[in-house]
C-alpha positions in Angstrom: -70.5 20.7 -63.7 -73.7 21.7 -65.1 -75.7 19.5 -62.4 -74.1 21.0 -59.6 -76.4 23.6 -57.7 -75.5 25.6 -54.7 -78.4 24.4 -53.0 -76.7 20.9 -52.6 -74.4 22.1 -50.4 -76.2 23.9 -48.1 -78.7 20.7 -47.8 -75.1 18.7 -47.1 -74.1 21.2 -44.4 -77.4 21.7 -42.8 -77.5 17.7 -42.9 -74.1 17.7 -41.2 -75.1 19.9 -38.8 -78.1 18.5 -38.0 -76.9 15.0 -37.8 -74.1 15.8 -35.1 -76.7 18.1 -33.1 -78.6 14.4 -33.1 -75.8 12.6 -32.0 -74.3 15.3 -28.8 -78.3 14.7 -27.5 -78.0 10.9 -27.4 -74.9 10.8 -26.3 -76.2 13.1 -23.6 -79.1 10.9 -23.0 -77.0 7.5 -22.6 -74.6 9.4 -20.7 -77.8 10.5 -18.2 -78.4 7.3 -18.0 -75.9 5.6 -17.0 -74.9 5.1 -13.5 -71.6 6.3 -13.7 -69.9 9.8 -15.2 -68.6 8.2 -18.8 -66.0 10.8 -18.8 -64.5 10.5 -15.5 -64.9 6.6 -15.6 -62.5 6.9 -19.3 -60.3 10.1 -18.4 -59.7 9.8 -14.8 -60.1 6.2 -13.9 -58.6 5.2 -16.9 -61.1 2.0 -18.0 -59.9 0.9 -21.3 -63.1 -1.2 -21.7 -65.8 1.5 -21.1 -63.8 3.7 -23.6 -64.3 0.7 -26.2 -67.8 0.1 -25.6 -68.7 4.0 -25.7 -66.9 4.0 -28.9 -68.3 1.3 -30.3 -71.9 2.8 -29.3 -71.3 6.1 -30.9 -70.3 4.4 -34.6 -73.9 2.5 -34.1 -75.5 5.5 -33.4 -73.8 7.2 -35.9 -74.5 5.2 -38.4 -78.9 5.0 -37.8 -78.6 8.7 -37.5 -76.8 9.0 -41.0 -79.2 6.1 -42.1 -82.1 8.2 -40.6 -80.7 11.8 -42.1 -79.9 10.6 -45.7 
């Protein structure tokens, strides 16, 4: 307990934060991008495969962003 400093979590939590604020912008960017609404094409029209692919995109992303933050 004697290495533990407040100061690591804060850097953890503004870390966090910052890493999800990455990920909602490119998200919002691919979304922009592509030529359909991703939410209506999942929600409404029910496409299994889109939901898979969008899914599968945000663990990649997720993973070079925490690569990129840590």
């Amino acid at each position: 307990m004697a290495d533990f400093h407040p100061g690591y979590l804060l850097n953890a939590a503004i870390f966090a934060g910052l890493g999800i604020l990455i990920f909602v912008v490119a998200f919002a960017i691919i979304d922009w991008i592509t030529p359909y609404a991703l939410w209506k094409e999942i929600v409404e029209e029910k496409n299994l495969a889109l939901a898979v692919l969008v899914g599968a995109m945000s663990i990649g992303m997720c993973i070079i962003i925490a690569a990129a933050v840590h």
